[in-house]
C-alpha positions in Angstrom: -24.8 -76.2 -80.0 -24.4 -72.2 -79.9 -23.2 -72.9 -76.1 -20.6 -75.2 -77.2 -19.6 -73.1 -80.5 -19.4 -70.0 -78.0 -17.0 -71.9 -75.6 -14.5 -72.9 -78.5 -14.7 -69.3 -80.0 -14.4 -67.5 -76.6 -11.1 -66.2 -75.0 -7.9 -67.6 -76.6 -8.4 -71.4 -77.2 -6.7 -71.2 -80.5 -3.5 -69.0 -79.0 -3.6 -71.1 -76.1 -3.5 -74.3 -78.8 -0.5 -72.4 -80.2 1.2 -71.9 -76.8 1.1 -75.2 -75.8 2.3 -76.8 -79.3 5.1 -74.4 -79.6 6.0 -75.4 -76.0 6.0 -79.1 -76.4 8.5 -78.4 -80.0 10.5 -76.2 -77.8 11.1 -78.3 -74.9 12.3 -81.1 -77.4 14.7 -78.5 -78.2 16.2 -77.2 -75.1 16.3 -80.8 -74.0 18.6 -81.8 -76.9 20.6 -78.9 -75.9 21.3 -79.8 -72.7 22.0 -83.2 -73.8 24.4 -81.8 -76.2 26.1 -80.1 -73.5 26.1 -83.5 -70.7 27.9 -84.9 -73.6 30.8 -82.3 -74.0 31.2 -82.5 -69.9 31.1 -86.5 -70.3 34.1 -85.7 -72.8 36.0 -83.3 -70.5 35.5 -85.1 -67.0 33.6 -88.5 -67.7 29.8 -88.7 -67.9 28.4 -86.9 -65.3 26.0 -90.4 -64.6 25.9 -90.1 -61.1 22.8 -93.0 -60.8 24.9 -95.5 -58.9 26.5 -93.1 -56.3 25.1 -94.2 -53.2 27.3 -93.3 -50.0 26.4 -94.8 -46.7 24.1 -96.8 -48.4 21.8 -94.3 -49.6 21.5 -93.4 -52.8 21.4 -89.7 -54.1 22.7 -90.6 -57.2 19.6 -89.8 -58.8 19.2 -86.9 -57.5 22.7 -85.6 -58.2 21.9 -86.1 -61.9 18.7 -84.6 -61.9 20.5 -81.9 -60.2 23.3 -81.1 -62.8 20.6 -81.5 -65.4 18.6 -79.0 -63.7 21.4 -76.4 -63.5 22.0 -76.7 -66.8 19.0 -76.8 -68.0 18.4 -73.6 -65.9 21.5 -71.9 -67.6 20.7 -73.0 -70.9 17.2 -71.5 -70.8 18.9 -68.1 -69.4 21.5 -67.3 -71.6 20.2 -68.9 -74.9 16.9 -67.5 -74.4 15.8 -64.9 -72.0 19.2 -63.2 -72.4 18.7 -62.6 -76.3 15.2 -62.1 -76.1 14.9 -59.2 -73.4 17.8 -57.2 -74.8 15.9 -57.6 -78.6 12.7 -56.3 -76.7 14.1 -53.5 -75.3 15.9 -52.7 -78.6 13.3 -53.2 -80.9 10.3 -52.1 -77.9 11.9 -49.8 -75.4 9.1 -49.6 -73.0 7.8 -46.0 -72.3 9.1 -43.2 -70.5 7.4 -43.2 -66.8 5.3 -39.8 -66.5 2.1 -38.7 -65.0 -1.1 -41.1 -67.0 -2.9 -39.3 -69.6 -6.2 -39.2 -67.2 -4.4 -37.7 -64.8 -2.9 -35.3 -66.9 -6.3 -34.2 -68.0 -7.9 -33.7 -64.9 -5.2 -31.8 -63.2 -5.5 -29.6 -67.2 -9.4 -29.8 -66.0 -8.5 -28.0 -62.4 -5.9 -25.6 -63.1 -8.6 -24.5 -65.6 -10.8 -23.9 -63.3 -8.4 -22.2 -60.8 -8.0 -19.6 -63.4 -11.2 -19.0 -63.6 -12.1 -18.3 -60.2 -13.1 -21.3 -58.9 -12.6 -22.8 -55.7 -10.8 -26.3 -56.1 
Protein backbone atom coordinates (compact mmCIF):
# COMPACT_ATOMS: atom_id res chain seq x y z
CA UNK A 1 0.00 0.00 0.00
CA UNK A 2 2.87 2.61 0.75
CA UNK A 3 4.00 1.72 -3.05
CA UNK A 4 0.82 2.67 -4.33
CA UNK A 5 0.27 5.78 -1.79
CA UNK A 6 3.92 6.83 -3.00
CA UNK A 7 2.92 6.63 -6.77
CA UNK A 8 -0.27 8.93 -6.27
CA UNK A 9 1.73 11.36 -4.06
CA UNK A 10 4.87 11.49 -6.28
CA UNK A 11 5.51 14.10 -9.07
CA UNK A 12 2.54 16.20 -10.15
CA UNK A 13 -0.51 13.83 -10.39
CA UNK A 14 -2.78 16.39 -8.89
CA UNK A 15 -1.41 19.44 -11.30
CA UNK A 16 -1.40 17.16 -14.02
CA UNK A 17 -5.34 16.36 -12.88
CA UNK A 18 -5.68 20.11 -13.02
CA UNK A 19 -4.09 20.50 -16.46
CA UNK A 20 -6.00 18.07 -18.08
CA UNK A 21 -9.55 19.29 -16.59
CA UNK A 22 -8.79 22.90 -17.34
CA UNK A 23 -8.00 21.67 -20.83
CA UNK A 24 -10.99 19.62 -21.57
CA UNK A 25 -13.27 23.14 -20.08
CA UNK A 26 -11.05 25.11 -22.31
CA UNK A 27 -11.41 23.31 -25.42
CA UNK A 28 -15.26 23.51 -25.07
CA UNK A 29 -14.54 27.07 -25.11
CA UNK A 30 -12.40 27.79 -27.93
CA UNK A 31 -14.58 25.42 -29.84
CA UNK A 32 -17.74 27.53 -29.32
CA UNK A 33 -15.65 30.31 -30.45
CA UNK A 34 -14.86 29.18 -33.54
CA UNK A 35 -18.34 28.11 -34.03
CA UNK A 36 -19.37 31.48 -33.19
CA UNK A 37 -17.16 32.82 -35.76
CA UNK A 38 -18.24 29.82 -38.87
CA UNK A 39 -21.62 31.39 -38.10
CA UNK A 40 -20.80 35.19 -38.76
CA UNK A 41 -18.84 33.85 -42.15
CA UNK A 42 -22.16 31.66 -42.91
CA UNK A 43 -23.86 35.16 -42.53
CA UNK A 44 -21.50 37.20 -44.71
CA UNK A 45 -20.81 34.48 -47.56
CA UNK A 46 -23.11 31.36 -46.90
CA UNK A 47 -22.07 28.61 -44.58
CA UNK A 48 -18.78 27.65 -45.25
CA UNK A 49 -20.19 23.63 -45.35
CA UNK A 50 -18.06 22.44 -47.87
CA UNK A 51 -19.04 18.46 -47.11
CA UNK A 52 -20.67 17.88 -50.42
CA UNK A 53 -17.98 19.44 -52.74
CA UNK A 54 -16.72 16.70 -54.54
CA UNK A 55 -15.03 17.71 -58.10
CA UNK A 56 -14.04 15.01 -60.47
CA UNK A 57 -15.76 12.78 -58.37
CA UNK A 58 -13.65 12.97 -55.46
CA UNK A 59 -14.62 14.44 -52.59
CA UNK A 60 -12.45 17.00 -50.49
CA UNK A 61 -15.25 18.51 -49.12
CA UNK A 62 -14.40 17.24 -45.86
CA UNK A 63 -11.34 18.17 -45.82
CA UNK A 64 -12.01 21.75 -46.99
CA UNK A 65 -14.08 22.16 -43.91
CA UNK A 66 -11.77 20.66 -41.57
CA UNK A 67 -9.49 22.98 -43.18
CA UNK A 68 -11.17 26.41 -42.63
CA UNK A 69 -11.99 25.11 -39.16
CA UNK A 70 -8.48 24.54 -38.60
CA UNK A 71 -7.35 27.96 -39.66
CA UNK A 72 -9.54 29.44 -37.56
CA UNK A 73 -9.19 27.55 -34.95
CA UNK A 74 -5.45 28.27 -35.36
CA UNK A 75 -6.13 32.08 -35.36
CA UNK A 76 -8.48 32.00 -32.65
CA UNK A 77 -6.04 30.39 -30.28
CA UNK A 78 -3.29 33.00 -31.40
CA UNK A 79 -4.79 36.18 -31.03
CA UNK A 80 -7.33 35.46 -28.20
CA UNK A 81 -4.84 33.69 -26.21
CA UNK A 82 -1.16 33.49 -26.74
CA UNK A 83 -1.26 37.11 -27.97
CA UNK A 84 -2.73 38.55 -24.55
CA UNK A 85 -1.05 36.22 -22.48
CA UNK A 86 2.73 36.69 -23.63
CA UNK A 87 2.48 40.48 -23.67
CA UNK A 88 0.78 40.21 -19.73
CA UNK A 89 4.00 37.92 -18.94
CA UNK A 90 6.42 40.10 -20.09
CA UNK A 91 4.54 43.06 -18.37
CA UNK A 92 3.91 41.64 -15.24
CA UNK A 93 7.32 39.04 -15.55
CA UNK A 94 9.88 40.66 -17.76
CA UNK A 95 12.39 37.85 -17.87
CA UNK A 96 15.91 38.75 -16.68
CA UNK A 97 18.61 40.76 -18.04
CA UNK A 98 21.22 38.14 -19.82
CA UNK A 99 24.66 38.53 -17.92
CA UNK A 100 27.38 36.27 -16.88
CA UNK A 101 25.68 33.26 -14.15
CA UNK A 102 26.20 33.81 -10.58
CA UNK A 103 28.79 30.62 -10.48
CA UNK A 104 30.54 32.00 -12.97
CA UNK A 105 30.75 35.30 -11.58
CA UNK A 106 32.23 33.81 -8.46
CA UNK A 107 34.77 31.79 -9.75
CA UNK A 108 36.22 34.26 -12.06
CA UNK A 109 35.86 36.75 -8.28
CA UNK A 110 37.77 33.31 -6.97
CA UNK A 111 40.73 33.74 -9.73
CA UNK A 112 41.27 37.37 -10.09
CA UNK A 113 41.70 36.89 -6.32
CA UNK A 114 44.20 34.74 -6.61
CA UNK A 115 46.01 36.66 -9.42
CA UNK A 116 46.43 39.41 -6.95
CA UNK A 117 47.89 37.44 -4.82
CA UNK A 118 50.61 36.03 -6.70
CA UNK A 119 49.34 33.13 -7.90
CA UNK A 120 49.78 31.45 -11.10
CA UNK A 121 46.25 30.92 -12.74
Amino acid sequence: MTGFKNFLLRGNLVELAVAFIMAIAFAAVVTATVGMIMDLLGKVGGTPDFSNYSPGGVSVGAFLTALVSFVILSAVVYFLIVLPYTKAKERYFPSEEEGTPADVALLEEIRDLLRTRGGHV
